[in-house]
mmCIF file of the N, C-alpha and C atoms, coordinates in Angstrom:
data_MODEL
# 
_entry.id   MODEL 
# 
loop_
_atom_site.group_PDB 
_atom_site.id 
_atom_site.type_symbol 
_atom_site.label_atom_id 
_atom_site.label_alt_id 
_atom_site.label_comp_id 
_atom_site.label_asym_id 
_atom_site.label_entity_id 
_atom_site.label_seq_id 
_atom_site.pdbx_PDB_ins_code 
_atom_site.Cartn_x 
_atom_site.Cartn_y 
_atom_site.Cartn_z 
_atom_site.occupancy 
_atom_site.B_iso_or_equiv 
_atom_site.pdbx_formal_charge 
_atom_site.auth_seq_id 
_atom_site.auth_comp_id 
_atom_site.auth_asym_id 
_atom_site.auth_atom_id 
_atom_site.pdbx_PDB_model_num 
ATOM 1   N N  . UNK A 1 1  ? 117.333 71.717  77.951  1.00 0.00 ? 1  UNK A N  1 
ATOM 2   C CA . UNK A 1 1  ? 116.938 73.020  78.436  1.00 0.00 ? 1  UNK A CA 1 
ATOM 3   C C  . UNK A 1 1  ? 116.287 72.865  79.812  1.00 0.00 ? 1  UNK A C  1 
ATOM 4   N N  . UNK A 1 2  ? 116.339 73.553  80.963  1.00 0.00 ? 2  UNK A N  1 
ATOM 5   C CA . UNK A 1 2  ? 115.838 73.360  82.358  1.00 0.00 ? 2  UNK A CA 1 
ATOM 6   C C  . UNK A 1 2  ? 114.409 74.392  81.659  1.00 0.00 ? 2  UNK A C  1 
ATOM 7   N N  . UNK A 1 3  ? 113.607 73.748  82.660  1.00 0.00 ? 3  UNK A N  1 
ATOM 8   C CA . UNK A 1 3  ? 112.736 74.880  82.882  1.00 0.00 ? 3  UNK A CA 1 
ATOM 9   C C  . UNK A 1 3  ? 112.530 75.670  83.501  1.00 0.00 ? 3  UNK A C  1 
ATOM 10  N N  . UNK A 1 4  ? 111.879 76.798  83.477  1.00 0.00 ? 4  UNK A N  1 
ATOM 11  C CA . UNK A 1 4  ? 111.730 78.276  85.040  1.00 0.00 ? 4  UNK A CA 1 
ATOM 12  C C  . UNK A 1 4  ? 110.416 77.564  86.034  1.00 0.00 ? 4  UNK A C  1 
ATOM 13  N N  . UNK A 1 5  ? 110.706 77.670  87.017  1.00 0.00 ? 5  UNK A N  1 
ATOM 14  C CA . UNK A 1 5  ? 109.179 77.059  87.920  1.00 0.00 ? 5  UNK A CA 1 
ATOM 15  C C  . UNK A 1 5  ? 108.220 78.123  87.218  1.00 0.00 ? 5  UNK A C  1 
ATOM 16  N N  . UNK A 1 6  ? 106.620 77.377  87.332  1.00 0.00 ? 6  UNK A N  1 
ATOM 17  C CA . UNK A 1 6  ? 105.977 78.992  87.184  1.00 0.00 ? 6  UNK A CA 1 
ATOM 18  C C  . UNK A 1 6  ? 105.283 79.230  88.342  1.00 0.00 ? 6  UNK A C  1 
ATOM 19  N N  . UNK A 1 7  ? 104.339 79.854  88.527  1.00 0.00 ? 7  UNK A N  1 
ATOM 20  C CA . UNK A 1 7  ? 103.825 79.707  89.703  1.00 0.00 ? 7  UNK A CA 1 
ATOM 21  C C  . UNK A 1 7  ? 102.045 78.941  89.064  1.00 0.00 ? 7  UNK A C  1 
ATOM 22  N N  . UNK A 1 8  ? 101.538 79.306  89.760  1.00 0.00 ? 8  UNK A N  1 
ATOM 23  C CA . UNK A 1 8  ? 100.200 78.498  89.604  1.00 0.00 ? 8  UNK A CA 1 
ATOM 24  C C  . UNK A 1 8  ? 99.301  79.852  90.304  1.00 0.00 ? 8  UNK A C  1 
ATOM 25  N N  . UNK A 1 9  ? 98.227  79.980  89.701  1.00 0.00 ? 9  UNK A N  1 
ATOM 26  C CA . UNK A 1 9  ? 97.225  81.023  90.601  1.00 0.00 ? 9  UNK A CA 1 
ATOM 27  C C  . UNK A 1 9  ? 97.980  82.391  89.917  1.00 0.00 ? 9  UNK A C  1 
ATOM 28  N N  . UNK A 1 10 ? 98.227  82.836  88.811  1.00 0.00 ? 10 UNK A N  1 
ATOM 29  C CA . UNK A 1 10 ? 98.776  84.137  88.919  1.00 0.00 ? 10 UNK A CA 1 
ATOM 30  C C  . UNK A 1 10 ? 97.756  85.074  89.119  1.00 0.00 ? 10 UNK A C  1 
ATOM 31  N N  . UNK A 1 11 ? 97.823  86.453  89.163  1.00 0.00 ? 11 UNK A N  1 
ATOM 32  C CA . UNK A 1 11 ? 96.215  87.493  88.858  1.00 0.00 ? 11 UNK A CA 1 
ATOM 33  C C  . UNK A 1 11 ? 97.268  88.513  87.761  1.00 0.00 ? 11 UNK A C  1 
ATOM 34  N N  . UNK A 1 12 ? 97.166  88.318  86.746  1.00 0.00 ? 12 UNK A N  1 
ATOM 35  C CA . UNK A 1 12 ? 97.557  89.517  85.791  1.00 0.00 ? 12 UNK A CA 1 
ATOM 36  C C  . UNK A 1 12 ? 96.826  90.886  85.975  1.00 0.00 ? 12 UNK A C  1 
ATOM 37  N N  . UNK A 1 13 ? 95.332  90.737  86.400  1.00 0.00 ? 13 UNK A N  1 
ATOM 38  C CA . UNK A 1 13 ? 94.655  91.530  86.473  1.00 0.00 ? 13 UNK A CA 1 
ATOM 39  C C  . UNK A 1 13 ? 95.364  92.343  87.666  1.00 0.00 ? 13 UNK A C  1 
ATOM 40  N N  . UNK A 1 14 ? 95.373  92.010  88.967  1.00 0.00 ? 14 UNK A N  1 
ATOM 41  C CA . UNK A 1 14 ? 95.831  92.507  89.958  1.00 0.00 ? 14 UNK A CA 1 
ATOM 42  C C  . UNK A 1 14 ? 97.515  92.947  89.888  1.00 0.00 ? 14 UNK A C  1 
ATOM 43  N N  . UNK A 1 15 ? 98.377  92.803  89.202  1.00 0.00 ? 15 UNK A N  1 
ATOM 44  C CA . UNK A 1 15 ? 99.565  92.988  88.152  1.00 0.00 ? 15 UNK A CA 1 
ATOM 45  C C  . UNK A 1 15 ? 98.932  94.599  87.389  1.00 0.00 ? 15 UNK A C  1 
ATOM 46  N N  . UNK A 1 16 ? 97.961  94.233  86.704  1.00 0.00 ? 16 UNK A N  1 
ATOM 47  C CA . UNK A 1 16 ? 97.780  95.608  85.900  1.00 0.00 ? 16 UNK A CA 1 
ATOM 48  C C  . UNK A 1 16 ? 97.359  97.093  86.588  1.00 0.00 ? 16 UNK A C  1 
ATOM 49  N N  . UNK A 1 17 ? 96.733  97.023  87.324  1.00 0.00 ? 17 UNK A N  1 
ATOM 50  C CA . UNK A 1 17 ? 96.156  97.727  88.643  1.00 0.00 ? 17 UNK A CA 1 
ATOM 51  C C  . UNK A 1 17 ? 97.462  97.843  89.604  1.00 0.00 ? 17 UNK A C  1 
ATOM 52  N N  . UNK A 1 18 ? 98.114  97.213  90.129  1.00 0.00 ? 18 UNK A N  1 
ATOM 53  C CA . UNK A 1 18 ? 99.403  97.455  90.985  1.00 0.00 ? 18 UNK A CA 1 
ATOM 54  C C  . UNK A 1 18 ? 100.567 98.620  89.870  1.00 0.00 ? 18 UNK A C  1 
ATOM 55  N N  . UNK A 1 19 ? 100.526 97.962  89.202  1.00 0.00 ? 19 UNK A N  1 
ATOM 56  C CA . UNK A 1 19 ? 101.211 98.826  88.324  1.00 0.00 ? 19 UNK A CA 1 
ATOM 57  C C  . UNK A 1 19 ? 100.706 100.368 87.712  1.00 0.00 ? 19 UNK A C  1 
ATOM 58  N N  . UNK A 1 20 ? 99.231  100.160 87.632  1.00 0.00 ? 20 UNK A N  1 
ATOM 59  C CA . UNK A 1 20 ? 98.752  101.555 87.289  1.00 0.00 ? 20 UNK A CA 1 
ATOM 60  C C  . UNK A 1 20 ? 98.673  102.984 88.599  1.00 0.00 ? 20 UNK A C  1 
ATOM 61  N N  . UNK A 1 21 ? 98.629  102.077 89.726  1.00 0.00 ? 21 UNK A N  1 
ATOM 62  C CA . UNK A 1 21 ? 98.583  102.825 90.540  1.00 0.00 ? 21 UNK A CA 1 
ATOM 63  C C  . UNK A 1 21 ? 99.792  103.500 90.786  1.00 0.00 ? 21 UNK A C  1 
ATOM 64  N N  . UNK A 1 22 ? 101.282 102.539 90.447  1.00 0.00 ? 22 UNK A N  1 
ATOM 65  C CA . UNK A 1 22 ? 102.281 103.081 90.585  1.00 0.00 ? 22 UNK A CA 1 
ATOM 66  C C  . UNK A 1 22 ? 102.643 104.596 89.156  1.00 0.00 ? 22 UNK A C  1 
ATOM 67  N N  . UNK A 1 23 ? 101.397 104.375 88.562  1.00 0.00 ? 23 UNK A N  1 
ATOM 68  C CA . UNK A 1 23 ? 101.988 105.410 87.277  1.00 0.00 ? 23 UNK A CA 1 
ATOM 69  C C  . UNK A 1 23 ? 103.261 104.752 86.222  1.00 0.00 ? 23 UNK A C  1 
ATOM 70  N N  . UNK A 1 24 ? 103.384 103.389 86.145  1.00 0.00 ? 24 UNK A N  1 
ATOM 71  C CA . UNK A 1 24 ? 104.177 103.087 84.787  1.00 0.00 ? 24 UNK A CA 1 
ATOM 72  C C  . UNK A 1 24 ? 103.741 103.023 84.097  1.00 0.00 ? 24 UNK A C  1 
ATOM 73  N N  . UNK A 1 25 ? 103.840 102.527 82.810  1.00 0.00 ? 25 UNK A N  1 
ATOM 74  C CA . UNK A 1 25 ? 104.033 102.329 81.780  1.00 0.00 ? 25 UNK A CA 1 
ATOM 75  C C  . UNK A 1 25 ? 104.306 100.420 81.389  1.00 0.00 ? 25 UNK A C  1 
ATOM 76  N N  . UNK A 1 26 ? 103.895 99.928  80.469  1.00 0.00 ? 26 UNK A N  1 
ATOM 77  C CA . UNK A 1 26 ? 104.405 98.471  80.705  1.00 0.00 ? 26 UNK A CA 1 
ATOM 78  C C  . UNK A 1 26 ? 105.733 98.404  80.592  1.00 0.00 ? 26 UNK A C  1 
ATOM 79  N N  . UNK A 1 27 ? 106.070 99.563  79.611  1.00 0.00 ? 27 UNK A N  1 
ATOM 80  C CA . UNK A 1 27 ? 107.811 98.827  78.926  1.00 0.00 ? 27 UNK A CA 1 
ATOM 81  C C  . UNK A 1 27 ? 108.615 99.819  80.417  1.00 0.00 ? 27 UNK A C  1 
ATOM 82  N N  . UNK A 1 28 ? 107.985 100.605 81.540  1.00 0.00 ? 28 UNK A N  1 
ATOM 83  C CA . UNK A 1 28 ? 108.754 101.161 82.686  1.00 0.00 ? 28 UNK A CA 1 
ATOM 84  C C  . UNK A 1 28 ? 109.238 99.901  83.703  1.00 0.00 ? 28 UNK A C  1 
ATOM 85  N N  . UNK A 1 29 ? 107.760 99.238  83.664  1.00 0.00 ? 29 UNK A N  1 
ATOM 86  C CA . UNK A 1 29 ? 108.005 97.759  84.932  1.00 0.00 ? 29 UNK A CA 1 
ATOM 87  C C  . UNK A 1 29 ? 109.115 96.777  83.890  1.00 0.00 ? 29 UNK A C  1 
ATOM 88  N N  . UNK A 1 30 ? 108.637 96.643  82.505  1.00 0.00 ? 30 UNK A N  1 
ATOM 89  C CA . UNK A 1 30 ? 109.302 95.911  82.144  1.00 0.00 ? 30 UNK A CA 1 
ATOM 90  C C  . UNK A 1 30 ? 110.911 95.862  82.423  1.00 0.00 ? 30 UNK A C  1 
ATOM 91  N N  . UNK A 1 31 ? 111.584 97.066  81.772  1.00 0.00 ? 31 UNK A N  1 
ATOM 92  C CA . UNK A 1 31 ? 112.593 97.997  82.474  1.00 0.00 ? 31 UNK A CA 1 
ATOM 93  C C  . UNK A 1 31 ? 113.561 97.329  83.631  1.00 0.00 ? 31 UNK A C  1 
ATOM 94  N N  . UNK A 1 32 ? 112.747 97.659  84.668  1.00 0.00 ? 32 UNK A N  1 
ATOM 95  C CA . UNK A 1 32 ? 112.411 97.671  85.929  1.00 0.00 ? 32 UNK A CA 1 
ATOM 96  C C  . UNK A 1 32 ? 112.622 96.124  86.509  1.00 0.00 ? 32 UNK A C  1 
ATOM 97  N N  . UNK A 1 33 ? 112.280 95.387  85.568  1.00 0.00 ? 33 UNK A N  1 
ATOM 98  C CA . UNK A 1 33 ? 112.585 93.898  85.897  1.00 0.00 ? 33 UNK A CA 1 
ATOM 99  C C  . UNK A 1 33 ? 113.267 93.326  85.028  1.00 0.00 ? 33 UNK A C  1 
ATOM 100 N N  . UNK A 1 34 ? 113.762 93.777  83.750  1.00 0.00 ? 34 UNK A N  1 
ATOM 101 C CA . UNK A 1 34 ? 114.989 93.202  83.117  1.00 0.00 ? 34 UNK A CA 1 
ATOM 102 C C  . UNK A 1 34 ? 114.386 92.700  82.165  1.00 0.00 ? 34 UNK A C  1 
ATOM 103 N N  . UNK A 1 35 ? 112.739 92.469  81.750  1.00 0.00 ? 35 UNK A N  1 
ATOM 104 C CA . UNK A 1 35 ? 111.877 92.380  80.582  1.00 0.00 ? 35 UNK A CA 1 
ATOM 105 C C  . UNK A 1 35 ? 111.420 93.052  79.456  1.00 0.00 ? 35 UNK A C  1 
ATOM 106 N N  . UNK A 1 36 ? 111.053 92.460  78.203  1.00 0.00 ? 36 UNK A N  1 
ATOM 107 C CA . UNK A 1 36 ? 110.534 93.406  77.041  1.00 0.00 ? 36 UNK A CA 1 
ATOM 108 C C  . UNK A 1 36 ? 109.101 93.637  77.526  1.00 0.00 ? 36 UNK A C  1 
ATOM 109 N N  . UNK A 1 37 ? 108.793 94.682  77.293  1.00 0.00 ? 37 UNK A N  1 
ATOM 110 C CA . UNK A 1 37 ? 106.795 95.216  77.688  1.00 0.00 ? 37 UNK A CA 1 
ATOM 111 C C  . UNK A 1 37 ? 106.013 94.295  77.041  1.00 0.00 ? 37 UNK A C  1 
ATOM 112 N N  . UNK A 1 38 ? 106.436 92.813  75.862  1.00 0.00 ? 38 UNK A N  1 
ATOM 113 C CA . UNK A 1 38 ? 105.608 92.271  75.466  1.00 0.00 ? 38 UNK A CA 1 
ATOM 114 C C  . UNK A 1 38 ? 105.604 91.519  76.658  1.00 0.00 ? 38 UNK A C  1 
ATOM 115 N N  . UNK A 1 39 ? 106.208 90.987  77.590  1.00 0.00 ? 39 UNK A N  1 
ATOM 116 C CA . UNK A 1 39 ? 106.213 90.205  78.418  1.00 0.00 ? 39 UNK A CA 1 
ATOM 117 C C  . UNK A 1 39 ? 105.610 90.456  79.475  1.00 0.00 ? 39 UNK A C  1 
ATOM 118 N N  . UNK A 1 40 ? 105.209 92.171  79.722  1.00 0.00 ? 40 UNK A N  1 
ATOM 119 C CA . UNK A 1 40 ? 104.623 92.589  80.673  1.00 0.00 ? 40 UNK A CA 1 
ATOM 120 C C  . UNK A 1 40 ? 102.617 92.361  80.108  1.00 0.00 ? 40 UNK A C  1 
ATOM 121 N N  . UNK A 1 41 ? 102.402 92.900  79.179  1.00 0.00 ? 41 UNK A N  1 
ATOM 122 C CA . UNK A 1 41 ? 101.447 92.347  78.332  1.00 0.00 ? 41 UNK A CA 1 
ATOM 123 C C  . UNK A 1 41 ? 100.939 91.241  78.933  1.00 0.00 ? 41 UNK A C  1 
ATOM 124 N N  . UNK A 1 42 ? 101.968 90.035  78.149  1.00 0.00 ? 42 UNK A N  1 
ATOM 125 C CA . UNK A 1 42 ? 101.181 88.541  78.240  1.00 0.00 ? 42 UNK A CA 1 
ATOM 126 C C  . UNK A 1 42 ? 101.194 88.461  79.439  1.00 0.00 ? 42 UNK A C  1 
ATOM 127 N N  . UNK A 1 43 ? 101.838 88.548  81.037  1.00 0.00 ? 43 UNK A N  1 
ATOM 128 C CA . UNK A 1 43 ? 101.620 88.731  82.347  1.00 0.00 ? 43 UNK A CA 1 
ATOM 129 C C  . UNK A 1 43 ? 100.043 89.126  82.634  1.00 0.00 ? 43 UNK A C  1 
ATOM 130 N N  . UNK A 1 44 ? 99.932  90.156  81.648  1.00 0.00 ? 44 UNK A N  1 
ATOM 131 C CA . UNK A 1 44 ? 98.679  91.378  82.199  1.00 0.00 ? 44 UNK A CA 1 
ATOM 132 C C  . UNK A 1 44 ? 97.721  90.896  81.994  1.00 0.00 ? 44 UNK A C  1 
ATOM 133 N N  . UNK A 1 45 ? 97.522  90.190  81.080  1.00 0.00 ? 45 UNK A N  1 
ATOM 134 C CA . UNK A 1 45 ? 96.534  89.436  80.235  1.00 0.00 ? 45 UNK A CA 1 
ATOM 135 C C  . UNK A 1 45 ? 96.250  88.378  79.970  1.00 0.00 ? 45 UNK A C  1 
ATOM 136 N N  . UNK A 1 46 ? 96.977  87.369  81.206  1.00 0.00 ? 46 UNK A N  1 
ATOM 137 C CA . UNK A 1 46 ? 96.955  85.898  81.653  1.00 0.00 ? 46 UNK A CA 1 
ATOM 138 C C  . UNK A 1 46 ? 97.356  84.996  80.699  1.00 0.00 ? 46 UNK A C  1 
ATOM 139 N N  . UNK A 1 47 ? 98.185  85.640  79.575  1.00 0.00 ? 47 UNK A N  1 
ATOM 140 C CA . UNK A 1 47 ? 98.733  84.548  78.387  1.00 0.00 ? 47 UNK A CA 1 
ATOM 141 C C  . UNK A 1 47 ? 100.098 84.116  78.851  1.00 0.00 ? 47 UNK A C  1 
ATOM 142 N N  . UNK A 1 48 ? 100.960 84.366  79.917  1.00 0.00 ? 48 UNK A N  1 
ATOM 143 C CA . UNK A 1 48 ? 101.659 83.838  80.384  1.00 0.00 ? 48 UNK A CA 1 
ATOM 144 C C  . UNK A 1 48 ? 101.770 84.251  82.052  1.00 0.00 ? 48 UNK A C  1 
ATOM 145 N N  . UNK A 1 49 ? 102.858 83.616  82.840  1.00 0.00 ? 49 UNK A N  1 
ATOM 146 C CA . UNK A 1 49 ? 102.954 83.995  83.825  1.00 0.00 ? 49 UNK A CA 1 
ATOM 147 C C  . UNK A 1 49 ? 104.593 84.340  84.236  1.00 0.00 ? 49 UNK A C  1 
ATOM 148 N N  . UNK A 1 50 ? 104.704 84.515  84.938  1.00 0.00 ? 50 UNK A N  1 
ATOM 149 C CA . UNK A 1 50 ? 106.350 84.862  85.314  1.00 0.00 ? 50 UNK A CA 1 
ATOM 150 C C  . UNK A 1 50 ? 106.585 83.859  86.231  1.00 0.00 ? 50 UNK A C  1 
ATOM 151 N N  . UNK A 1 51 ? 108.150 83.875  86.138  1.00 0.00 ? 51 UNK A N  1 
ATOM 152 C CA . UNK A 1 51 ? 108.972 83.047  86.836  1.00 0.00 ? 51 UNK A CA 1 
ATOM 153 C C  . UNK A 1 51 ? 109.101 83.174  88.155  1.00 0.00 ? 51 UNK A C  1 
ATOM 154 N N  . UNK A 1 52 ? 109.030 82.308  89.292  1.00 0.00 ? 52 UNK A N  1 
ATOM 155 C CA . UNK A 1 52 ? 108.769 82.648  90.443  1.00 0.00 ? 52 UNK A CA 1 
ATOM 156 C C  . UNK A 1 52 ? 110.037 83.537  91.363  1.00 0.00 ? 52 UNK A C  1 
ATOM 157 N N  . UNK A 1 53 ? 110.943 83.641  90.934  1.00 0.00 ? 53 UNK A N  1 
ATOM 158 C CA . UNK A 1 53 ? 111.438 84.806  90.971  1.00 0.00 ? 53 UNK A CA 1 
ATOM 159 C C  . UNK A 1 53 ? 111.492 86.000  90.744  1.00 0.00 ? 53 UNK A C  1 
ATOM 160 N N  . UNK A 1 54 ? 110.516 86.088  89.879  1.00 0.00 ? 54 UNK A N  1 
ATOM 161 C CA . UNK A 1 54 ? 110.556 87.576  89.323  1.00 0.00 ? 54 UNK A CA 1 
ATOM 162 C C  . UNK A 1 54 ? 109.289 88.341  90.287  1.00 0.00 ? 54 UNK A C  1 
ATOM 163 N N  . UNK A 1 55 ? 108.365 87.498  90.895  1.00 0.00 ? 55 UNK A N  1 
ATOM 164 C CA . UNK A 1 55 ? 107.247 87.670  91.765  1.00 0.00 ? 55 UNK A CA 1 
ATOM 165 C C  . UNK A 1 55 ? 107.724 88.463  93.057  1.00 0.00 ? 55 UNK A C  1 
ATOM 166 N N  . UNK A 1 56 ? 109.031 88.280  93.644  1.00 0.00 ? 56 UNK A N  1 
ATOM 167 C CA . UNK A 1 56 ? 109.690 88.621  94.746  1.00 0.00 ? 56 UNK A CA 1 
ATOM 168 C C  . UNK A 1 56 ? 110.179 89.909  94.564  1.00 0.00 ? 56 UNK A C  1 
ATOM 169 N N  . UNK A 1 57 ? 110.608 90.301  93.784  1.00 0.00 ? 57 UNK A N  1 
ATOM 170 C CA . UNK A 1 57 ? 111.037 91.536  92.405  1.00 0.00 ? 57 UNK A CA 1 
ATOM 171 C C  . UNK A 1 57 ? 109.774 92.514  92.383  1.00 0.00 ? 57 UNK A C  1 
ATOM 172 N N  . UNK A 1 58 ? 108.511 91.851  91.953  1.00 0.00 ? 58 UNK A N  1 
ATOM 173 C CA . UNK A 1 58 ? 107.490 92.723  91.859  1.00 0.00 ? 58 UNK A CA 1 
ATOM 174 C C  . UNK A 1 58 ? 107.185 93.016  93.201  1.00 0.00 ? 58 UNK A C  1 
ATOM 175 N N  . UNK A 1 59 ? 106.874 92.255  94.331  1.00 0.00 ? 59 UNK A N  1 
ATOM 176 C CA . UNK A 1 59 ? 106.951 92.848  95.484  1.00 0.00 ? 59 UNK A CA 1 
ATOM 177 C C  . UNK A 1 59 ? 107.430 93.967  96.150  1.00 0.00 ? 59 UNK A C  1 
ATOM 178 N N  . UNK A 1 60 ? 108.952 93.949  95.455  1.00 0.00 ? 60 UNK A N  1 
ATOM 179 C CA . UNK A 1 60 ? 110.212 94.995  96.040  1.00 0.00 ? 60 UNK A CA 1 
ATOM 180 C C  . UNK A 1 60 ? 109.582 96.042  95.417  1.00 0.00 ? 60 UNK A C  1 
ATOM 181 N N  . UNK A 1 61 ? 109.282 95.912  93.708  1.00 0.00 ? 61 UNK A N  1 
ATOM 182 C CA . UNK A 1 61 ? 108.862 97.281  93.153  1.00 0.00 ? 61 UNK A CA 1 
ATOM 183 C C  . UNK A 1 61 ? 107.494 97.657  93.751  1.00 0.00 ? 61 UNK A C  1 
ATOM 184 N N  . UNK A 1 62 ? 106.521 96.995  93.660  1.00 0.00 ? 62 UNK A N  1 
ATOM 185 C CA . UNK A 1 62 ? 104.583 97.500  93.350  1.00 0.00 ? 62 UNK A CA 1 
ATOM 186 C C  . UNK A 1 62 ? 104.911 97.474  94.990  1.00 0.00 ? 62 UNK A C  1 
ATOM 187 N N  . UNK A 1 63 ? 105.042 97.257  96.187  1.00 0.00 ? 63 UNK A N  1 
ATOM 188 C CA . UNK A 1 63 ? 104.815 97.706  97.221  1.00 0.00 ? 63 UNK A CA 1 
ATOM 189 C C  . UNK A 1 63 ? 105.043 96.811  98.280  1.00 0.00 ? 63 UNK A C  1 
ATOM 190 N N  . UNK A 1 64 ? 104.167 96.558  99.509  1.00 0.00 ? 64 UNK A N  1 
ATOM 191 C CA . UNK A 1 64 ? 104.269 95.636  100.509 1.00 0.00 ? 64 UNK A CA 1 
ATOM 192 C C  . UNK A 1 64 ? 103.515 94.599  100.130 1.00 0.00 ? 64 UNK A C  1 
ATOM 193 N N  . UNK A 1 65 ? 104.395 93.540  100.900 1.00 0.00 ? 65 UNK A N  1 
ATOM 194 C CA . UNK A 1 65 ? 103.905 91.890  100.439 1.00 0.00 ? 65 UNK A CA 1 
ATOM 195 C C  . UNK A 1 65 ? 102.598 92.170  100.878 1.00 0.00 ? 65 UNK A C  1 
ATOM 196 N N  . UNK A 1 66 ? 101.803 92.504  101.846 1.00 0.00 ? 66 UNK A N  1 
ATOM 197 C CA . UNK A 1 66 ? 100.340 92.229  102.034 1.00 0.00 ? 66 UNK A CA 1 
ATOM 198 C C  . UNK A 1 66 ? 99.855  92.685  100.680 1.00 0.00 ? 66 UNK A C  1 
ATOM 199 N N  . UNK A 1 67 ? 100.164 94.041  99.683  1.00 0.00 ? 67 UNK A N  1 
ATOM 200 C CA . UNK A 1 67 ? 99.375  94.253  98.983  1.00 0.00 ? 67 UNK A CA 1 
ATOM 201 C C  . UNK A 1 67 ? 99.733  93.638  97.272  1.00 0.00 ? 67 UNK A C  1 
ATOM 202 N N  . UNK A 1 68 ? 101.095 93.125  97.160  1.00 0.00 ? 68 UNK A N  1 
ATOM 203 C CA . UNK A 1 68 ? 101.305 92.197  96.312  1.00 0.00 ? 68 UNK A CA 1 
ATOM 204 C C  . UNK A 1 68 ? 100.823 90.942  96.668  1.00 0.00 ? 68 UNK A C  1 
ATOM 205 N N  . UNK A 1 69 ? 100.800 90.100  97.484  1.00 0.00 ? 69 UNK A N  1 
ATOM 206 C CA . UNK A 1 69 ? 100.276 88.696  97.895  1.00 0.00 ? 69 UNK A CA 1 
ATOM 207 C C  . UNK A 1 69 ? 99.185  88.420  97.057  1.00 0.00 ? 69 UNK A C  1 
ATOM 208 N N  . UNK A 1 70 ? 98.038  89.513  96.974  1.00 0.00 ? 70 UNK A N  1 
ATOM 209 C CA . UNK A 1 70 ? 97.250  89.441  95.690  1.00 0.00 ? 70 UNK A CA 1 
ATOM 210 C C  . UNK A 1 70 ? 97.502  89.465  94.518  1.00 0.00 ? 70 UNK A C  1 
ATOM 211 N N  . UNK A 1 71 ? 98.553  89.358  93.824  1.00 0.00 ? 71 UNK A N  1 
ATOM 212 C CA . UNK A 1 71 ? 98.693  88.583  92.469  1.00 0.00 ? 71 UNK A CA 1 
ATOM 213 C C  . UNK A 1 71 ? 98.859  87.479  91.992  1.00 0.00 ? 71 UNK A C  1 
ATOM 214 N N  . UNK A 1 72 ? 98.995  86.807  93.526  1.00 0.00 ? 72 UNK A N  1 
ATOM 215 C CA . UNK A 1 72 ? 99.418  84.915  93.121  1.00 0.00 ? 72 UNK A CA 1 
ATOM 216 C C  . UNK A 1 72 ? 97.875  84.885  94.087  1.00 0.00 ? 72 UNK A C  1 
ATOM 217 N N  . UNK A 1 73 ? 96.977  84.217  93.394  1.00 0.00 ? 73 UNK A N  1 
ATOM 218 C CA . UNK A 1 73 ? 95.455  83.774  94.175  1.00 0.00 ? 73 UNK A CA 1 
ATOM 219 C C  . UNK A 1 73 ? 95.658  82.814  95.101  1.00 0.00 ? 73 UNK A C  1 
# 
């Protein structure tokens, strides 16, 4: 099995707040990125992190890189 890179430094917190401001829902971003809302969850709540691709993705959705850049510390 390969593994996904992860990243290192995530902020779930700053993930949950980017997203609230946008008005989703977890299972909307989830959606939105091709994930189940449990996955948006463990993101939110620092029990996992996402694949460093999917970080580039959240960018496109939650807004401009200056104000995503704050989810990877």
């Amino acid at each position: 099995m390969v593994k996904t890179p992860r990243l290192t430094g995530f902020n779930g917190k700053r993930l949950l707040k980017l997203r609230r401001q946008e008005r989703w829902a977890q299972g909307e971003l989830g959606e939105k990125l091709g994930v189940h809302r449990a996955t948006i969850v463990r993101w939110e709540s620092g029990l996992a992190e996402p694949p460093e691709g999917v970080v580039a993705r959240l960018v496109d959705l939650l807004g401009s890189p200056h104000e995503t850049e704050k989810i990877v510390r």
